[in-house]
mmCIF file as Biopython writes it, N, C-alpha, C and O atoms, coordinates in Angstrom:
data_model
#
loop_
_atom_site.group_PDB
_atom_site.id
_atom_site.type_symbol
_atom_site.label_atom_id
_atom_site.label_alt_id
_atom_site.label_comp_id
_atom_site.label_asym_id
_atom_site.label_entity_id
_atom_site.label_seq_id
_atom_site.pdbx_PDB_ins_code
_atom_site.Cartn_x
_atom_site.Cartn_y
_atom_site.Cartn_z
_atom_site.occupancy
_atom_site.B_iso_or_equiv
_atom_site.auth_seq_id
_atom_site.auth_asym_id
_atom_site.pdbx_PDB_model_num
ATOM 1   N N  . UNK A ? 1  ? -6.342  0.057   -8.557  1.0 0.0 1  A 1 
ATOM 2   C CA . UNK A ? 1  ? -7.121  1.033   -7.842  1.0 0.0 1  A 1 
ATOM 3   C C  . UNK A ? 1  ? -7.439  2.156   -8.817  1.0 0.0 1  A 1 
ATOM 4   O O  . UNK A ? 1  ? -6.606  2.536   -9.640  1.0 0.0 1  A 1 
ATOM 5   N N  . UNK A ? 2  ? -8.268  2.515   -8.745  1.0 0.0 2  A 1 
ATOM 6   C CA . UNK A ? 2  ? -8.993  3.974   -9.396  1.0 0.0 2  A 1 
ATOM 7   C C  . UNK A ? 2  ? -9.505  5.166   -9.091  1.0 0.0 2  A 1 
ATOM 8   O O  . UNK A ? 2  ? -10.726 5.216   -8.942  1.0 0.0 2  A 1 
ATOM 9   N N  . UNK A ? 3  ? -9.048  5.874   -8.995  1.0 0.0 3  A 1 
ATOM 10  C CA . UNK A ? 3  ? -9.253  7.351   -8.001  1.0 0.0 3  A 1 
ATOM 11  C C  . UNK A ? 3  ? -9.184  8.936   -8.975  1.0 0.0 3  A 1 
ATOM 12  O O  . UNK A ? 3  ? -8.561  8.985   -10.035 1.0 0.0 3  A 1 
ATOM 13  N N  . UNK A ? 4  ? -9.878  10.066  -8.435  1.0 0.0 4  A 1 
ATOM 14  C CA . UNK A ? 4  ? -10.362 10.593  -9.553  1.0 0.0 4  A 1 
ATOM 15  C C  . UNK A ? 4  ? -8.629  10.903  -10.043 1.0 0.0 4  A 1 
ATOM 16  O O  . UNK A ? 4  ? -7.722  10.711  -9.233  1.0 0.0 4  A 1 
ATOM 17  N N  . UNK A ? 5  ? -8.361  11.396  -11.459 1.0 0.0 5  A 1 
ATOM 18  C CA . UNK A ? 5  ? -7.278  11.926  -11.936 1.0 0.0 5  A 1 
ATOM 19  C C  . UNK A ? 5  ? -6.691  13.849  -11.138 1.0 0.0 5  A 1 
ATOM 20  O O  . UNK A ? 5  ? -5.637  14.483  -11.077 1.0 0.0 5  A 1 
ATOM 21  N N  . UNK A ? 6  ? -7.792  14.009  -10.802 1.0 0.0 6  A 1 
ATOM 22  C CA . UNK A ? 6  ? -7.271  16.079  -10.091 1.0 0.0 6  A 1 
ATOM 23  C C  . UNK A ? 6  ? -6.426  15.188  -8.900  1.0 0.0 6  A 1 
ATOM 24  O O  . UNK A ? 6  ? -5.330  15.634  -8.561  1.0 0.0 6  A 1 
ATOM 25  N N  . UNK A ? 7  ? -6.896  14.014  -8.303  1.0 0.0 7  A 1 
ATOM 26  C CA . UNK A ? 7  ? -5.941  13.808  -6.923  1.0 0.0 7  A 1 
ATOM 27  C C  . UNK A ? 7  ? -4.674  13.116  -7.192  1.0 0.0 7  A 1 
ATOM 28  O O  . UNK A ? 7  ? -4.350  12.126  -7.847  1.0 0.0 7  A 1 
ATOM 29  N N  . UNK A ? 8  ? -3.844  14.303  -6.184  1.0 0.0 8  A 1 
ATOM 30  C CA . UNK A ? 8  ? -2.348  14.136  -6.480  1.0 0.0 8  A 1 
ATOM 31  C C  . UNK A ? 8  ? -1.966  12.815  -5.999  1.0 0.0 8  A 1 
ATOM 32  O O  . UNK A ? 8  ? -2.396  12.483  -4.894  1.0 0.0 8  A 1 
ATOM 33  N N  . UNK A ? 9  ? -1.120  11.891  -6.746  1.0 0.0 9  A 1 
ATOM 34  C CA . UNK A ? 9  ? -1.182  10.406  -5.666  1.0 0.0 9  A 1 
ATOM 35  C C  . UNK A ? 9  ? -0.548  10.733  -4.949  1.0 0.0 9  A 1 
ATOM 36  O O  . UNK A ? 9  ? -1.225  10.138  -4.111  1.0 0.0 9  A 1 
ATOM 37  N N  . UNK A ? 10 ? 0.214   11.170  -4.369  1.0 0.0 10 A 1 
ATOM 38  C CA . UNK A ? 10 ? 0.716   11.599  -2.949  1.0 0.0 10 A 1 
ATOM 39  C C  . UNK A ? 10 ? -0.093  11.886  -2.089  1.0 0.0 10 A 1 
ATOM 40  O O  . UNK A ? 10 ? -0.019  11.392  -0.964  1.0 0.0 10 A 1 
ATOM 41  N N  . UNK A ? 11 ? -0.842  12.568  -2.368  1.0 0.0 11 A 1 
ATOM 42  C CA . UNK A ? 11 ? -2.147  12.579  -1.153  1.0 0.0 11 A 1 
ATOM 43  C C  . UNK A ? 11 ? -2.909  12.182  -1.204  1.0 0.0 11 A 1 
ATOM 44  O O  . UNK A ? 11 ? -3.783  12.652  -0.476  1.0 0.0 11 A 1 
ATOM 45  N N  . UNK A ? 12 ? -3.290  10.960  -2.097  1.0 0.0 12 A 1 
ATOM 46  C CA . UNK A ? 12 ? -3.995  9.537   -2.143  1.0 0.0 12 A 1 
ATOM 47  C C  . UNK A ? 12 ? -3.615  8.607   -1.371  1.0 0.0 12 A 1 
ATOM 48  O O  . UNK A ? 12 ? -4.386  7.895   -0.728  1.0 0.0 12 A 1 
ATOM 49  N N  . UNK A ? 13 ? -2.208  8.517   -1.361  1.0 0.0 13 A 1 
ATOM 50  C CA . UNK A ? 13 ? -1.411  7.300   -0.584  1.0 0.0 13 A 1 
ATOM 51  C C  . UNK A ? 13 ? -1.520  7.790   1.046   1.0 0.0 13 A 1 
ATOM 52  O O  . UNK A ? 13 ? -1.775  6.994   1.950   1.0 0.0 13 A 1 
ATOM 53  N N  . UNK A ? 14 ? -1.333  8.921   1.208   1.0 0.0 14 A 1 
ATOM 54  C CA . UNK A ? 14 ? -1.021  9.785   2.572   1.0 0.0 14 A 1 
ATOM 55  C C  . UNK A ? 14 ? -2.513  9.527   3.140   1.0 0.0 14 A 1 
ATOM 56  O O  . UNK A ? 14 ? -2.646  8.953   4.221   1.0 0.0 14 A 1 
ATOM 57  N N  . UNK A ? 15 ? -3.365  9.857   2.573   1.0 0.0 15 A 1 
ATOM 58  C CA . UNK A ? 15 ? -4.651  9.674   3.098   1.0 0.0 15 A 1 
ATOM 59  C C  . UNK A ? 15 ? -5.508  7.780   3.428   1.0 0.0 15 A 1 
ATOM 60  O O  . UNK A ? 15 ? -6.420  7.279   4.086   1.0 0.0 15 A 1 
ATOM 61  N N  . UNK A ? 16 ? -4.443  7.379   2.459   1.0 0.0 16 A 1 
ATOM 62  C CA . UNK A ? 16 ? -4.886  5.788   2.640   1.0 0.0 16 A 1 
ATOM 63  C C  . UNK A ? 16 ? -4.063  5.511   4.460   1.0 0.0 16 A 1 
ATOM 64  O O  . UNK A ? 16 ? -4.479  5.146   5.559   1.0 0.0 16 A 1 
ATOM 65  N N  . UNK A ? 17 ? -3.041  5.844   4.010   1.0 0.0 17 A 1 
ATOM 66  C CA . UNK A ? 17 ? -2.163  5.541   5.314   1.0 0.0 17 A 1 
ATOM 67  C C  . UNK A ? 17 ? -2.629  6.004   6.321   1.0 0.0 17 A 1 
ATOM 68  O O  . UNK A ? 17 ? -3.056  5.312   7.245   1.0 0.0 17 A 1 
ATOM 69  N N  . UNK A ? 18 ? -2.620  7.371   6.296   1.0 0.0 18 A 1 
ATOM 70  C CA . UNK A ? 18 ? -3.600  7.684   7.597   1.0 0.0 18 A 1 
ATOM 71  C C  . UNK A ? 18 ? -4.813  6.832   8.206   1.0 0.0 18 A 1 
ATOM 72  O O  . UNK A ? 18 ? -4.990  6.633   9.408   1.0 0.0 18 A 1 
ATOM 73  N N  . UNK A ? 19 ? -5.705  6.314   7.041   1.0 0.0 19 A 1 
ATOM 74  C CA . UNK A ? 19 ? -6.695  6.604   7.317   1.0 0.0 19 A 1 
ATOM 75  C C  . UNK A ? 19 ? -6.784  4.904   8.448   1.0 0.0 19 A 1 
ATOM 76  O O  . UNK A ? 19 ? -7.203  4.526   9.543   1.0 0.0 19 A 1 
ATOM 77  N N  . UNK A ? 20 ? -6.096  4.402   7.275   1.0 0.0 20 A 1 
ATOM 78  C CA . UNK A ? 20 ? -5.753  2.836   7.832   1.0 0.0 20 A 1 
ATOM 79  C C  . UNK A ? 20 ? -4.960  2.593   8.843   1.0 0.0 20 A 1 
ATOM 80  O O  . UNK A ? 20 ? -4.886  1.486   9.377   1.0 0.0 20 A 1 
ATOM 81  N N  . UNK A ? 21 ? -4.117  3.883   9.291   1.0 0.0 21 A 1 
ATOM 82  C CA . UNK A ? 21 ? -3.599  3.872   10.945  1.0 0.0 21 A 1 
ATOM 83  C C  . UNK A ? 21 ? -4.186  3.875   11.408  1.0 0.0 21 A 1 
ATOM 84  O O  . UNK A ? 21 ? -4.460  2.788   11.915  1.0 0.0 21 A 1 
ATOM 85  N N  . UNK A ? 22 ? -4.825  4.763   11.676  1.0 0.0 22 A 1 
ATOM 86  C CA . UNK A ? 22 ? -6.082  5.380   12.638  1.0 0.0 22 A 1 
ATOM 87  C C  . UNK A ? 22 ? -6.738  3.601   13.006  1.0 0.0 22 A 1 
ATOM 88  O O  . UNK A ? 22 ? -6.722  2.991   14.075  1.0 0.0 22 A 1 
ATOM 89  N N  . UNK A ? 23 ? -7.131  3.283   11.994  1.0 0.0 23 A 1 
ATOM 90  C CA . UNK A ? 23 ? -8.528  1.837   12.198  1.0 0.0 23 A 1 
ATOM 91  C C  . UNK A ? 23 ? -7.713  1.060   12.910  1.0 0.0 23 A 1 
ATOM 92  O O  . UNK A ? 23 ? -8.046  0.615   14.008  1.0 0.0 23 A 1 
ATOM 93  N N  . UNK A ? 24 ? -6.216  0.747   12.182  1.0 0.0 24 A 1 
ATOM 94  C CA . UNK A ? 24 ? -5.438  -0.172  12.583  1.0 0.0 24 A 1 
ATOM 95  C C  . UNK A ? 24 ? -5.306  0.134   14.317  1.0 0.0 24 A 1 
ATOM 96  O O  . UNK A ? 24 ? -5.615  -0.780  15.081  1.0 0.0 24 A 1 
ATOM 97  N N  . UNK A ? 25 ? -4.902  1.267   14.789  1.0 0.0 25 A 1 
ATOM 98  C CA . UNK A ? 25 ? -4.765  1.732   15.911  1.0 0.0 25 A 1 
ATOM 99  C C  . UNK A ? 25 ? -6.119  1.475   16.950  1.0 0.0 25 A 1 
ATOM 100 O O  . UNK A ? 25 ? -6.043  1.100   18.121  1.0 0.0 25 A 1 
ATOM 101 N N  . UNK A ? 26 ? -6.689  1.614   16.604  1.0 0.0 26 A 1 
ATOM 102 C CA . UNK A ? 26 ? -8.166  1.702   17.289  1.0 0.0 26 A 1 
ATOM 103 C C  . UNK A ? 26 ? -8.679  -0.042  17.840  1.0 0.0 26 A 1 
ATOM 104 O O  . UNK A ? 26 ? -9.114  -0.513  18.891  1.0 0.0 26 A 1 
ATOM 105 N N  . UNK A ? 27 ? -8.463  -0.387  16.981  1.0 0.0 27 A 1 
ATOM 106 C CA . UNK A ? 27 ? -8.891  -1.733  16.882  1.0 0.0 27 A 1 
ATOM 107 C C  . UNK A ? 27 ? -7.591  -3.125  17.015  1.0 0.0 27 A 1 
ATOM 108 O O  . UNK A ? 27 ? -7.779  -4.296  16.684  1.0 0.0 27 A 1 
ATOM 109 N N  . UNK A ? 28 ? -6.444  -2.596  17.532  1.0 0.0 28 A 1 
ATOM 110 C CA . UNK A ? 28 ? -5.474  -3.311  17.601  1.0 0.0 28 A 1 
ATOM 111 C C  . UNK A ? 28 ? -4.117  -2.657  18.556  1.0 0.0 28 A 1 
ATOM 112 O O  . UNK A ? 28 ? -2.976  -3.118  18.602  1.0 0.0 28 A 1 
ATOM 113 N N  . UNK A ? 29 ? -4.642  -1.485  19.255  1.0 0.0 29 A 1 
ATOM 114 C CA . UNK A ? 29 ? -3.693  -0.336  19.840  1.0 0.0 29 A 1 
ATOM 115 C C  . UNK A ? 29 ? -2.902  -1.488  20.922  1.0 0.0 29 A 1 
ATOM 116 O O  . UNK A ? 29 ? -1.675  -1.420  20.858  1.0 0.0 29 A 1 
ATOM 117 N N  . UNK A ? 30 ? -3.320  -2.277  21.664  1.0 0.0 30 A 1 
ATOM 118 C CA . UNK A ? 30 ? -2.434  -3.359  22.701  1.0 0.0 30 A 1 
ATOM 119 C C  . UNK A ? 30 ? -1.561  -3.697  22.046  1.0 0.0 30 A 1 
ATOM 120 O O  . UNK A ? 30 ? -0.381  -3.391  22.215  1.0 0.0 30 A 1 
ATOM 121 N N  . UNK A ? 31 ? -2.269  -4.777  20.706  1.0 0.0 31 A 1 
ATOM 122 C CA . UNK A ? 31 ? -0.905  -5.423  19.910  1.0 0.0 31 A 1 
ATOM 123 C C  . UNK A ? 31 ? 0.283   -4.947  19.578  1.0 0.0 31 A 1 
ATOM 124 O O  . UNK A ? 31 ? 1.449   -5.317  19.721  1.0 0.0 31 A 1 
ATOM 125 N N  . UNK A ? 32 ? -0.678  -3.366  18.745  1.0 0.0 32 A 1 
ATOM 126 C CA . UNK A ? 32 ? 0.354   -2.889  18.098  1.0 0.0 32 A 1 
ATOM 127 C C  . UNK A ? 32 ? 1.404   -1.865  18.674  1.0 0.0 32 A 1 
ATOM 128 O O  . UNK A ? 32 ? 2.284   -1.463  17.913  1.0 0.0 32 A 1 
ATOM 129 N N  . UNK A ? 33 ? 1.348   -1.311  20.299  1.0 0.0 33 A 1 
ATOM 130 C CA . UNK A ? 33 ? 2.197   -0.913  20.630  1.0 0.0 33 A 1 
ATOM 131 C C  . UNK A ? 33 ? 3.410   -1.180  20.463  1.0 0.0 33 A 1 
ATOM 132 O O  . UNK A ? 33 ? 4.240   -0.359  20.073  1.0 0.0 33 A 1 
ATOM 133 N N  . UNK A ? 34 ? 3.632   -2.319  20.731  1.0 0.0 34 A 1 
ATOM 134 C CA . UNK A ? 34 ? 4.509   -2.801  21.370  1.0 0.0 34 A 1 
ATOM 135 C C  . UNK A ? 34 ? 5.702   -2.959  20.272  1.0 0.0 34 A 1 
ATOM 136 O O  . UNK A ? 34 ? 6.817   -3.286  20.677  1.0 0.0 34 A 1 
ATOM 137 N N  . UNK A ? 35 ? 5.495   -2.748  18.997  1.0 0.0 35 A 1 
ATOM 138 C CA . UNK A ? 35 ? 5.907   -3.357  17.266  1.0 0.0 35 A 1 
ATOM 139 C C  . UNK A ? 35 ? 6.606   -1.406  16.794  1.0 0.0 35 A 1 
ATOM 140 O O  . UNK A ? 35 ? 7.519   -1.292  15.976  1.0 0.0 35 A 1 
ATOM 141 N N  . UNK A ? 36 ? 5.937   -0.084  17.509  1.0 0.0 36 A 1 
ATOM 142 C CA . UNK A ? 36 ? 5.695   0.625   16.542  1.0 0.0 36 A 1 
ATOM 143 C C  . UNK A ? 36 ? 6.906   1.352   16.736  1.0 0.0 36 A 1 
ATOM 144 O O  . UNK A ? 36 ? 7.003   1.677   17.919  1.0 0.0 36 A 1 
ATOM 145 N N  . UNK A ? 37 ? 7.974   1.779   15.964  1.0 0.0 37 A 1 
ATOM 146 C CA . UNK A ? 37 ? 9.213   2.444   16.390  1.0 0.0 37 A 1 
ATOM 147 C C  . UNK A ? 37 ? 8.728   3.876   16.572  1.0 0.0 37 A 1 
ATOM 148 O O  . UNK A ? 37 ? 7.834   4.155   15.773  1.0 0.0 37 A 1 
ATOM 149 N N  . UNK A ? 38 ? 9.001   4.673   17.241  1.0 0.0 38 A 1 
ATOM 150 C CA . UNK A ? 38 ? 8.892   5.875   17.316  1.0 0.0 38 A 1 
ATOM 151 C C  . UNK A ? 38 ? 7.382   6.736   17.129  1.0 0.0 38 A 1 
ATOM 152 O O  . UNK A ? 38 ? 7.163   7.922   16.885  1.0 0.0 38 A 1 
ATOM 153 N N  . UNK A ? 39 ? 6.609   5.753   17.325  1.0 0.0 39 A 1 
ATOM 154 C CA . UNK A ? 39 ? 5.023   6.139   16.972  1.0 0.0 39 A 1 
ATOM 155 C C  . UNK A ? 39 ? 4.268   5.897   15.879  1.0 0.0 39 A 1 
ATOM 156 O O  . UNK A ? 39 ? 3.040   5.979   15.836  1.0 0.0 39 A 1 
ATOM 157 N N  . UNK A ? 40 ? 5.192   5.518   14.753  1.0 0.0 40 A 1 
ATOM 158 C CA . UNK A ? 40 ? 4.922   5.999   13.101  1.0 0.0 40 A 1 
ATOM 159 C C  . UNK A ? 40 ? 4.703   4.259   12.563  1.0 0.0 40 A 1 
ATOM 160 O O  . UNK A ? 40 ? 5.660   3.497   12.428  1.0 0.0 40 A 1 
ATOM 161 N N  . UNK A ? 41 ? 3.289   3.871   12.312  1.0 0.0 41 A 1 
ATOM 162 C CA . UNK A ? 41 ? 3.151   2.617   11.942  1.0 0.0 41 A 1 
ATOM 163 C C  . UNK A ? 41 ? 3.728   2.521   10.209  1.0 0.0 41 A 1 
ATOM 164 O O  . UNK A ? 41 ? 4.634   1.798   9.796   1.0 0.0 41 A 1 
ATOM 165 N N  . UNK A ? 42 ? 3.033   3.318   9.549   1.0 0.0 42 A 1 
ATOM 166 C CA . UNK A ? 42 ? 4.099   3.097   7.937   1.0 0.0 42 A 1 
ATOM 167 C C  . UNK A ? 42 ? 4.911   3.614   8.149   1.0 0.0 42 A 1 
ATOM 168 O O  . UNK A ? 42 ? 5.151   4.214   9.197   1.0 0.0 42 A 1 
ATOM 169 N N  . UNK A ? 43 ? 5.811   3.490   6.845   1.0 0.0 43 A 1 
ATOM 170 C CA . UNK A ? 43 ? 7.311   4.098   6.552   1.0 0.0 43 A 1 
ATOM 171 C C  . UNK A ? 43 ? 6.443   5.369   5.531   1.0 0.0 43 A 1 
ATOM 172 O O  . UNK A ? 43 ? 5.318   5.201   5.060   1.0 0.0 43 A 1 
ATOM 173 N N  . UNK A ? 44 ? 7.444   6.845   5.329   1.0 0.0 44 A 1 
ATOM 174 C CA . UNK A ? 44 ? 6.913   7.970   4.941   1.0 0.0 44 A 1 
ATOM 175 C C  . UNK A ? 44 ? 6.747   7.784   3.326   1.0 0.0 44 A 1 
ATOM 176 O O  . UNK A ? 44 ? 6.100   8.575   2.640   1.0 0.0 44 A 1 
ATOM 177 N N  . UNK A ? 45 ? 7.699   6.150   2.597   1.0 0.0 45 A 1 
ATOM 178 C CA . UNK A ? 45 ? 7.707   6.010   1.434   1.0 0.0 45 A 1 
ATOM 179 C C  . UNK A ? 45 ? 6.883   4.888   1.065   1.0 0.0 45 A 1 
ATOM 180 O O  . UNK A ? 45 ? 6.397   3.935   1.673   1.0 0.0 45 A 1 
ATOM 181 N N  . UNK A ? 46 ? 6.879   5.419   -0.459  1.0 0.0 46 A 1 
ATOM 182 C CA . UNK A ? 46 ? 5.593   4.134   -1.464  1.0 0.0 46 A 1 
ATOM 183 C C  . UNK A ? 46 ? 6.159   4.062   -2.459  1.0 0.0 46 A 1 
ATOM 184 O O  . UNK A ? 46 ? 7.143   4.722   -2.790  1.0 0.0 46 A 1 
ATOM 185 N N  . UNK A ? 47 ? 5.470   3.047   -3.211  1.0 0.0 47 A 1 
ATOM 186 C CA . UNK A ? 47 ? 5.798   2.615   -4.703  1.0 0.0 47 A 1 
ATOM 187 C C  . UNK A ? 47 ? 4.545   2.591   -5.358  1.0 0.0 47 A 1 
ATOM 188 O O  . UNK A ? 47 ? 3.554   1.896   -5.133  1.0 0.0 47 A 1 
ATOM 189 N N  . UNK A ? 48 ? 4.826   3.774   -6.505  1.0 0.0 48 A 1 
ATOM 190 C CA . UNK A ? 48 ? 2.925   3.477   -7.124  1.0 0.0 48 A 1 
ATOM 191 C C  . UNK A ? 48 ? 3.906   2.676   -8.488  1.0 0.0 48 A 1 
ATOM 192 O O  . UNK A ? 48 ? 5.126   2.559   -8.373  1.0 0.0 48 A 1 
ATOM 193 N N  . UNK A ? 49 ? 3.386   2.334   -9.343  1.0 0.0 49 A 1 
ATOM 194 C CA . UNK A ? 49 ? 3.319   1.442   -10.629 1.0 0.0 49 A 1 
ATOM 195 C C  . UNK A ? 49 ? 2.060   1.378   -11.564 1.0 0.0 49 A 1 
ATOM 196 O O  . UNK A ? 49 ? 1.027   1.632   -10.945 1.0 0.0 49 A 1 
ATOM 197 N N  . UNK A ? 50 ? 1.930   1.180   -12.529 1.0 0.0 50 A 1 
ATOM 198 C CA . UNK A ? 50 ? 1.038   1.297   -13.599 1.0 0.0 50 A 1 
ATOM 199 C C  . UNK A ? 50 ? 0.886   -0.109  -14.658 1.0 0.0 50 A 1 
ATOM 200 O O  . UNK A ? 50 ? 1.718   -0.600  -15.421 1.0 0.0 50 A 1 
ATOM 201 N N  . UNK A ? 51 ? 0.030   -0.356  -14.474 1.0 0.0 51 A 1 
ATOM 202 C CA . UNK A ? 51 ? 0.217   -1.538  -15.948 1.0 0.0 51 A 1 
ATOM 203 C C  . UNK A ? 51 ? -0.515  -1.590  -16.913 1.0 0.0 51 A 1 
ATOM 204 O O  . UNK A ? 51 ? -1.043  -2.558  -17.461 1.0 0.0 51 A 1 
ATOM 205 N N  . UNK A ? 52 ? -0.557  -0.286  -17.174 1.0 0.0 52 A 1 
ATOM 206 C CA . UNK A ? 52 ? -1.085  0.668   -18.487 1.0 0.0 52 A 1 
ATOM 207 C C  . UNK A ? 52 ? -2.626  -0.271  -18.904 1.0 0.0 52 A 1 
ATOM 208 O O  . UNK A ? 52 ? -2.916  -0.541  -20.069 1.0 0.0 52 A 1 
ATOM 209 N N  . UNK A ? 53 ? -3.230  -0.552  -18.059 1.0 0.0 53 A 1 
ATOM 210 C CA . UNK A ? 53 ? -4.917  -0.907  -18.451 1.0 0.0 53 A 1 
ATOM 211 C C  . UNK A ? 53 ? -4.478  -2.469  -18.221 1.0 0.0 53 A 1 
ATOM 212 O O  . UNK A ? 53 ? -5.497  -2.888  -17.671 1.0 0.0 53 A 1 
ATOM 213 N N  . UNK A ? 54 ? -3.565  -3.617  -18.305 1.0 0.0 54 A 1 
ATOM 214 C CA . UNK A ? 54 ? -3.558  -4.374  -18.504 1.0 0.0 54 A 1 
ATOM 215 C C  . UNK A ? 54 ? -4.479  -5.729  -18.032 1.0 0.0 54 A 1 
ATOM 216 O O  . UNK A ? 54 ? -4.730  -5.475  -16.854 1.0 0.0 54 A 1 
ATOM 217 N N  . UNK A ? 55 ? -5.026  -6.868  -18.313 1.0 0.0 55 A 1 
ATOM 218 C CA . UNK A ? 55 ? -6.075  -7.164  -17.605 1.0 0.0 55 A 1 
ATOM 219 C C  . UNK A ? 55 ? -5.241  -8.464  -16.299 1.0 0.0 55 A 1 
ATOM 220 O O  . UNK A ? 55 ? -4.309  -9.250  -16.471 1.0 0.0 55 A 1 
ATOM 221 N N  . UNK A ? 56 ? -5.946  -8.231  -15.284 1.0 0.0 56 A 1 
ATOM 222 C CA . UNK A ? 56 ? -5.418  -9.097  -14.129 1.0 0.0 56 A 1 
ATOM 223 C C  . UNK A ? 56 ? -4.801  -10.170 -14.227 1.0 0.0 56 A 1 
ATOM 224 O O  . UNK A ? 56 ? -3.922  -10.697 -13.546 1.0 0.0 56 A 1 
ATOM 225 N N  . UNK A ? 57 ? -5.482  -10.527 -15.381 1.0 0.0 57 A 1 
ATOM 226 C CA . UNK A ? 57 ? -4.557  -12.409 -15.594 1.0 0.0 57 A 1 
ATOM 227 C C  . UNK A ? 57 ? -3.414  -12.408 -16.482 1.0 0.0 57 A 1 
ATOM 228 O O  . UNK A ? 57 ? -2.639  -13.364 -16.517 1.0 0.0 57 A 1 
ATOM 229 N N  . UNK A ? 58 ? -3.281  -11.420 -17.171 1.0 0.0 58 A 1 
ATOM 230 C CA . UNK A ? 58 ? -2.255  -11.209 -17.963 1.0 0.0 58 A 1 
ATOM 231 C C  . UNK A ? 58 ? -0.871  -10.554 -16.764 1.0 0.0 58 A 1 
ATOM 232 O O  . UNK A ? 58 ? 0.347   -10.515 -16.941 1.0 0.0 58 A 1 
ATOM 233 N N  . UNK A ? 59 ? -1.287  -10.337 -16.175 1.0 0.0 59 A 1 
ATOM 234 C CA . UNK A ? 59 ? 0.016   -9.740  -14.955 1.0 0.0 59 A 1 
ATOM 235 C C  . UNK A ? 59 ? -0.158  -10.580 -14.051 1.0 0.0 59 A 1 
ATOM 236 O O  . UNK A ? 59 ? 0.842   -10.701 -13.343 1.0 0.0 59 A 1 
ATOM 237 N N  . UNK A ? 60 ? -0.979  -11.197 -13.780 1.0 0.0 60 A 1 
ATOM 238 C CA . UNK A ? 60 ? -0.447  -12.613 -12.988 1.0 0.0 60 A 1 
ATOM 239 C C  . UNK A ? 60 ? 0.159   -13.065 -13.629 1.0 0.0 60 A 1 
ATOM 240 O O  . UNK A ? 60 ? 1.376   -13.107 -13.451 1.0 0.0 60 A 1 
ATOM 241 N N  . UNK A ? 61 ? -0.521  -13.662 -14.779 1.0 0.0 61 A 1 
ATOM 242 C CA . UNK A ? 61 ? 0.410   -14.281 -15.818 1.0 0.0 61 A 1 
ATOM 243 C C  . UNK A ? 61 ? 2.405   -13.959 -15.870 1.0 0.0 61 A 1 
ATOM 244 O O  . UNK A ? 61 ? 3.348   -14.746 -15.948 1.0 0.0 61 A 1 
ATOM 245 N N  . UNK A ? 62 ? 2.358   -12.953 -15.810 1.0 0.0 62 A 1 
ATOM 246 C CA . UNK A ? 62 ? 3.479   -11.797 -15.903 1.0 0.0 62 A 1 
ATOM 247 C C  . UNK A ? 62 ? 4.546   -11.844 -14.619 1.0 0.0 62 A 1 
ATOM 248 O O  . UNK A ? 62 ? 5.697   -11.413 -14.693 1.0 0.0 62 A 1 
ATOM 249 N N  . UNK A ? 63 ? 4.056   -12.340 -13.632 1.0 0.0 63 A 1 
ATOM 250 C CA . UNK A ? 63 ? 4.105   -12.523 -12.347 1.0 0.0 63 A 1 
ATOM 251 C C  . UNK A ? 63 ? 4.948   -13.810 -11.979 1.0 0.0 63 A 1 
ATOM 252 O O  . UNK A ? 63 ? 6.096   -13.932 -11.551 1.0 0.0 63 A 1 
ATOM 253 N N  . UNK A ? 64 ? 3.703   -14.968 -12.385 1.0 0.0 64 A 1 
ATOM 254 C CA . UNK A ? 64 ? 4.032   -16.088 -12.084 1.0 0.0 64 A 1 
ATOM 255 C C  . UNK A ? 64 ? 5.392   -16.300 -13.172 1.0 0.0 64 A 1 
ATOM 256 O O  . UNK A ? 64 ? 6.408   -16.797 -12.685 1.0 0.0 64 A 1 
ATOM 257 N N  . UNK A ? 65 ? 5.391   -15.959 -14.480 1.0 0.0 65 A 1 
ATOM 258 C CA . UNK A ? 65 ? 6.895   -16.652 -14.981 1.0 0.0 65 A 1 
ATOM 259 C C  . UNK A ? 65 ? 7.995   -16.019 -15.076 1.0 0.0 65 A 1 
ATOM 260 O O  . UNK A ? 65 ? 8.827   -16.141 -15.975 1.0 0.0 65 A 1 
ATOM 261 N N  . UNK A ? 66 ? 8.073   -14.791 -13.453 1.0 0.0 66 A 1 
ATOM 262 C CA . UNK A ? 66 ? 9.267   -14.620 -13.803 1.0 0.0 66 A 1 
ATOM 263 C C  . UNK A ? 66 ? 10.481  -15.497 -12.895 1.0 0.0 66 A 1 
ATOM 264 O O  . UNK A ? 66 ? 9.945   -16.312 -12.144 1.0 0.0 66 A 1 
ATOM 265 N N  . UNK A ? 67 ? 11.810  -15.494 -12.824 1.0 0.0 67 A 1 
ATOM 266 C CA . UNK A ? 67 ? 12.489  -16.268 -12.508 1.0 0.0 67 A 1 
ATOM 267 C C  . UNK A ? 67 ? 12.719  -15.649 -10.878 1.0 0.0 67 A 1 
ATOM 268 O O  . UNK A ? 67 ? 12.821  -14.553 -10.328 1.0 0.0 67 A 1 
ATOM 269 N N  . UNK A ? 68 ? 12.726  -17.297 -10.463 1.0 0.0 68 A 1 
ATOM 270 C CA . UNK A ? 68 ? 13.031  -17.012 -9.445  1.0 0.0 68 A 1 
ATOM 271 C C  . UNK A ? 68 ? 14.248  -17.570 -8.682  1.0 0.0 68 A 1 
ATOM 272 O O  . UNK A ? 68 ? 14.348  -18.792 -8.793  1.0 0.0 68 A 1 
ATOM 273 N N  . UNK A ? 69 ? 15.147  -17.008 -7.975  1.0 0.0 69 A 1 
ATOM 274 C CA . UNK A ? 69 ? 15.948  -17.403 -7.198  1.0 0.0 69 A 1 
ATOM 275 C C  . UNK A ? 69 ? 15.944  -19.033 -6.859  1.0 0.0 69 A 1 
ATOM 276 O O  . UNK A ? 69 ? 14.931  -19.701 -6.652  1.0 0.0 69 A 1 
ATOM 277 N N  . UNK A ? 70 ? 17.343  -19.524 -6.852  1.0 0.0 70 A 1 
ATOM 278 C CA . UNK A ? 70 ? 17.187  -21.274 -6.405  1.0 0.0 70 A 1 
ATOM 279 C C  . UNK A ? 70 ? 17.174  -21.291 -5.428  1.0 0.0 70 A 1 
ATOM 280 O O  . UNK A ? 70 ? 17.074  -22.362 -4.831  1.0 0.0 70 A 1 
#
């Protein structure tokens, strides 16, 4: 994702979440009652990460060989 550098990612992520409640809500409010603990469809935490420019297939790449559990 790419977003200008002045925006704090904290209120990049906050504003994604919102924004995607809201739609999610609107357009799925029956389903999703019934699922939502205490009102709050995300959790208040995120994980941003970086892969310093790297190109998509090289982190798939990166992806696919790591080990996995038997």
């Amino acid at each position: 994702m790419h977003y200008p550098p002045k925006i704090a990612l904290s209120c990049l992520v906050n504003s994604l979440k919102g924004v995607s409640s809201r739609h999610l809500r609107q357009e799925h409010h029956a389903h999703l009652s019934k699922y939502l603990s205490g009102g709050h469809l995300w959790s208040p935490s995120y994980l941003a990460a970086s892969s310093g420019g790297a190109p998509l297939a090289i982190i798939a790449e990166y992806i696919d060989n790591q080990k996995r559990p038997n």
